[in-house]
C-alpha positions in Angstrom: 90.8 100.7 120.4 90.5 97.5 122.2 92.4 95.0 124.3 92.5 91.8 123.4 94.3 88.4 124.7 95.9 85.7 121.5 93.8 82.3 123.1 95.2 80.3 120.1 97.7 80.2 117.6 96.9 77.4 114.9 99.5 76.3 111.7 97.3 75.9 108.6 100.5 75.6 106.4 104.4 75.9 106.5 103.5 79.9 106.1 99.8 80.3 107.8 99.0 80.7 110.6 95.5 81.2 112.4 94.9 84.1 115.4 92.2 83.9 117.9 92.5 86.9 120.1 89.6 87.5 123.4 88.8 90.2 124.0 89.2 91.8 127.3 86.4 94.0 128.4 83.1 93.9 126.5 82.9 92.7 122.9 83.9 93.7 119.4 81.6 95.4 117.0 81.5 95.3 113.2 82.2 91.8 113.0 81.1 91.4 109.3 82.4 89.7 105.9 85.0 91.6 104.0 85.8 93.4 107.6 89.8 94.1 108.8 91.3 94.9 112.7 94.4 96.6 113.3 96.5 95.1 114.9 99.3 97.0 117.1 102.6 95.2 117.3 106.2 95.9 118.9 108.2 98.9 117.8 104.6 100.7 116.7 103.9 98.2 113.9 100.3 98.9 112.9 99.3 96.0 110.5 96.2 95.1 109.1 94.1 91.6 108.7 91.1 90.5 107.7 88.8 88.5 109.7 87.6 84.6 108.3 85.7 84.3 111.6 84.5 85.3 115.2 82.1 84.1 117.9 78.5 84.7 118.1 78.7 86.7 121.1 81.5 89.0 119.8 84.2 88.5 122.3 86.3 86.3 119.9 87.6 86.9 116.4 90.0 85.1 113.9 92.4 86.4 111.7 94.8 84.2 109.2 98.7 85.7 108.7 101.0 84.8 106.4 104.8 85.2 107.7 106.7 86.9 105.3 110.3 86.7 105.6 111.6 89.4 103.5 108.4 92.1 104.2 108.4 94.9 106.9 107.9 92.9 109.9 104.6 93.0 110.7 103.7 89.5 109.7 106.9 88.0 111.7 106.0 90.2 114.7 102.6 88.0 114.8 104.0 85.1 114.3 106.1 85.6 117.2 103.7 86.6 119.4 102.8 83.7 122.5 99.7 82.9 123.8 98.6 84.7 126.8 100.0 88.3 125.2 97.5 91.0 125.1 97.7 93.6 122.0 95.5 96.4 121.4 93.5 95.9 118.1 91.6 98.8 116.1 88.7 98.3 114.0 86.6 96.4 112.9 86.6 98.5 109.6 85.1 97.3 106.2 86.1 98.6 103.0 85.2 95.4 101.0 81.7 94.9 102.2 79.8 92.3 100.8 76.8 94.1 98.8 72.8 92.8 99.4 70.6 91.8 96.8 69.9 88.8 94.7 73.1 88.9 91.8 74.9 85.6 91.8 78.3 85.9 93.3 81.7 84.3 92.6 84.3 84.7 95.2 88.4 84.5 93.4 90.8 83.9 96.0 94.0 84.1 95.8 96.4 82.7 98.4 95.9 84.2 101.9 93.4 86.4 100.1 91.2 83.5 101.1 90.3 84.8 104.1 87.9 87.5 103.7 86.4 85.2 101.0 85.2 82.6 103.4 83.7 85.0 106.2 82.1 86.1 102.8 80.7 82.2 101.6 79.8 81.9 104.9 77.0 84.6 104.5 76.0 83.9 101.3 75.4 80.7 102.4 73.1 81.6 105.6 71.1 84.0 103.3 70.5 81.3 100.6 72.4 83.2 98.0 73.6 81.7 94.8 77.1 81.9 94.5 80.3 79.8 93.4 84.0 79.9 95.4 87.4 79.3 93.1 90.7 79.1 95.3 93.4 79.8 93.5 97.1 78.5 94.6 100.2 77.0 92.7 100.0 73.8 94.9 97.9 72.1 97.8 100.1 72.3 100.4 99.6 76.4 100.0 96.4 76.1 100.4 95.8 77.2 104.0 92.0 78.2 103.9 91.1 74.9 101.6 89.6 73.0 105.3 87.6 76.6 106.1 86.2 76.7 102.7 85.1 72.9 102.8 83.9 73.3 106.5 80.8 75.1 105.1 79.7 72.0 103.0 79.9 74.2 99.8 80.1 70.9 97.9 79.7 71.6 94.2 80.0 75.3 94.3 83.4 75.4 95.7 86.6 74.9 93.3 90.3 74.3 94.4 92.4 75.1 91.7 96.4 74.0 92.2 98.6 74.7 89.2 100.9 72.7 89.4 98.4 69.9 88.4 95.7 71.8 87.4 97.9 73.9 85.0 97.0 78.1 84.4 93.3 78.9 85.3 91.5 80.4 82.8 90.3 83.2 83.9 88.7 84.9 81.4 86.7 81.2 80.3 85.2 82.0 83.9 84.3 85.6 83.3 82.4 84.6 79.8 80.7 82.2 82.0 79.0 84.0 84.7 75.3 84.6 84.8 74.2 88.6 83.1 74.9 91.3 85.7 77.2 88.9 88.1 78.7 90.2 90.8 82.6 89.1 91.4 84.5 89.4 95.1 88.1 89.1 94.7 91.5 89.3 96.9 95.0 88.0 96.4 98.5 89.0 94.9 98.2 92.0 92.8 99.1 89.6 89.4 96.4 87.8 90.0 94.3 90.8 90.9 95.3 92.5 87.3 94.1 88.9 85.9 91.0 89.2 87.1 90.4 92.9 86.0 91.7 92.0 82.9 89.6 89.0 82.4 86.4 91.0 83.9 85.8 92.8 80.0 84.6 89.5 79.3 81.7 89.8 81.7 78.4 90.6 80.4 77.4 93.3 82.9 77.5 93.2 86.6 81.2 94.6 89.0 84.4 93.5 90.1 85.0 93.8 93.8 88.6 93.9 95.2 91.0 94.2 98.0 94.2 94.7 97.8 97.5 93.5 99.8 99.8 96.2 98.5 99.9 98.8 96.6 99.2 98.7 93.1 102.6 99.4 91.0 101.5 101.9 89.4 99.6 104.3 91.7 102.6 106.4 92.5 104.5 107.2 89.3 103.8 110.8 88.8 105.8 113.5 90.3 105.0 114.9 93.3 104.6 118.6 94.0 103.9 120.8 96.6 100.4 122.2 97.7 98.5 124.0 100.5 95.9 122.2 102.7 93.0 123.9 104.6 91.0 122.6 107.0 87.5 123.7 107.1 86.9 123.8 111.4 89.6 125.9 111.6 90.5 127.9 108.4 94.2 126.6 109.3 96.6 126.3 106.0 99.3 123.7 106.0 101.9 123.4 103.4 102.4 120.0 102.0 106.1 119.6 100.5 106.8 117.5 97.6 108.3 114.9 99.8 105.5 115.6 102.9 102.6 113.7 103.1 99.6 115.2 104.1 99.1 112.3 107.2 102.6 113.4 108.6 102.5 117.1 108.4 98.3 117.2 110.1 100.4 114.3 113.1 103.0 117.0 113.2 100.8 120.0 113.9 99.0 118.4 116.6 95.7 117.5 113.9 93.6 114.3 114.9 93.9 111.9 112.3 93.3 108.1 112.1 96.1 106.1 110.6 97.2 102.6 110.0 98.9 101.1 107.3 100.1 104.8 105.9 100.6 102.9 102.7 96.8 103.5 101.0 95.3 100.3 102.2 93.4 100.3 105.0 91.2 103.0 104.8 92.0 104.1 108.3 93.1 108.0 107.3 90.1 108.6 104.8 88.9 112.3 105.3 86.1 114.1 103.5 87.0 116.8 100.6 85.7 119.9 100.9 87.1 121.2 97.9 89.8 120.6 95.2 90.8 118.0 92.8 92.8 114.6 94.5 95.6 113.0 93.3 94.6 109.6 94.0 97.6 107.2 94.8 95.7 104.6 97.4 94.9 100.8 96.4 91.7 101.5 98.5 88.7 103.2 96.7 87.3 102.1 93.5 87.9 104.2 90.5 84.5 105.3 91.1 84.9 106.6 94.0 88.3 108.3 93.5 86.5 110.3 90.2 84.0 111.5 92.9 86.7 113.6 94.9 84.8 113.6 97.8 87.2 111.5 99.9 91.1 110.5 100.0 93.8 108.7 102.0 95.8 111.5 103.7 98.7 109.0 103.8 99.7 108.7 100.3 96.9 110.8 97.7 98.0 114.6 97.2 96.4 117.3 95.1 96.5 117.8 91.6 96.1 121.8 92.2 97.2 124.2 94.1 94.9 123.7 97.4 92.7 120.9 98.9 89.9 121.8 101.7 89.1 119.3 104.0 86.7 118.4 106.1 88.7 118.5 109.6 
């Protein structure tokens, strides 16, 4: 955890704003594309944001908010915050790294899913990578990263798509496209998300990386039951309720345990599985990784058995 100062708050639209936070003593490590902080607001609002851009030297870092009106506060506690406050920030952490090699890359952004996306055009473009951006938004005006994308001098392999005079983008013309064995980065609303998944069968080879902003609909439909967790330091059992989650009942015994978002997205409460089968409810790991059943998010995933060992 680290303290840091907000230097600058920025408008980029009627809903965007831009966060420079200092920070206090030393600098911040794991400043990398794809990377988020946690930020820890009033009344012990832990939200997360993804970083566009930071200094050379570490000690600064830039994050772009949305203020949502009708969420759960955390993106009008930013926004209210002056310049000159101090907040302690968590992180960096990076659960939507960008991958090395020599595919060619296209980065989909969505709204305010933009951000990562240009931290991540900015490195493909200091390593010489070939690569293509689309910003997707349903008018100019929305577009709050547009100036960061163009600041880069992407020129031709940049694309601002607005439809309302652009009309719907076709996705799946885009997918067809791509070079063999393409790599795709993507982060936005979760219907555009789905569209992109969907579209992706029409890719000849290669993987779809995403990031979510909430949870998928769907990850949480099936009925919860109650189960026994062990934890393998110890040999200590816990009993998880149908209505527990594993997070709260370890915070309640006194068990160390990262958290953040509690809602599957950050990756901040990821432990090791020892032993057992997980029922996976995060928006986090891939579907690869969840068929592994070596990890899960205490904060929302359960078992599908009777037990889970883990690695605490």
């Amino acid at each position: 955890m680290q303290t840091a100062k907000l230097i600058k708050k920025t408008a980029l639209s009627s809903e965007i704003t831009d966060f420079v936070f200092e920070i206090c003593d030393g600098r911040f490590s794991g400043l990398e594309a794809g990377a988020h902080i946690d930020v820890h607001l009033i009344d012990g609002l832990i939200r997360q944001y993804s970083l566009w851009s930071w200094s050379l030297d570490g000690r600064t870092l830039n994050v772009a908010v949305k203020r949502e009106d009708a969420g759960r506060g955390g993106s009008l506690a930013m926004h209210a915050l002056e310049e000159g406050t101090t907040v302690e920030i968590g992180g960096p952490r990076n659960h939507f790294t960008l991958q090395p090699g020599e595919r060619y890359v296209t980065l989909i952004a969505g709204g305010i899913g933009a951000t990562p996306l240009v931290a991540m055009a900015r490195e493909l473009l200091n390593a010489g990578r070939d690569f293509q951006v689309i910003y997707l938004v349903r008018s100019a005006e929305l577009a709050a990263m547009d100036g960061k994308f163009r600041a880069l001098g992407l020129d031709q392999w940049y694309r601002l798509h607005c439809d309302d005079v652009d009309g719907q983008f076709d996705l799946a013309a885009l997918m067809q496209s791509l070079p063999v064995n393409s790599d795709v980065y993507t982060c936005g609303p979760e219907p555009m998300l789905n569209a992109v998944l969907d579209a992706g069968t029409a890719m000849r080879g290669g993987t779809i990386h995403f990031e979510r902003f909430s949870a998928a609909a769907d990850v949480d439909q099936g009925k919860k039951t109650g189960f026994e967790v062990e934890l393998k330091s110890t040999g200590a059992v816990f009993q998880i309720g149908a209505e527990d989650t594993i997070l709260d009942v370890l915070k309640a015994h006194g068990v160390p345990v990262e958290f953040g978002c509690s809602e599957g997205l950050c990756g901040s409460c990821i432990v090791d599985v020892i032993e057992g089968e997980v029922d996976h409810r995060d928006g986090i790991l891939t579907p690869e990784e969840q068929a592994t059943n070596s990890y899960m998010c205490t904060c929302v995933s359960r078992a599908k058995g009777d037990r889970l060992i883990l690695d605490l």
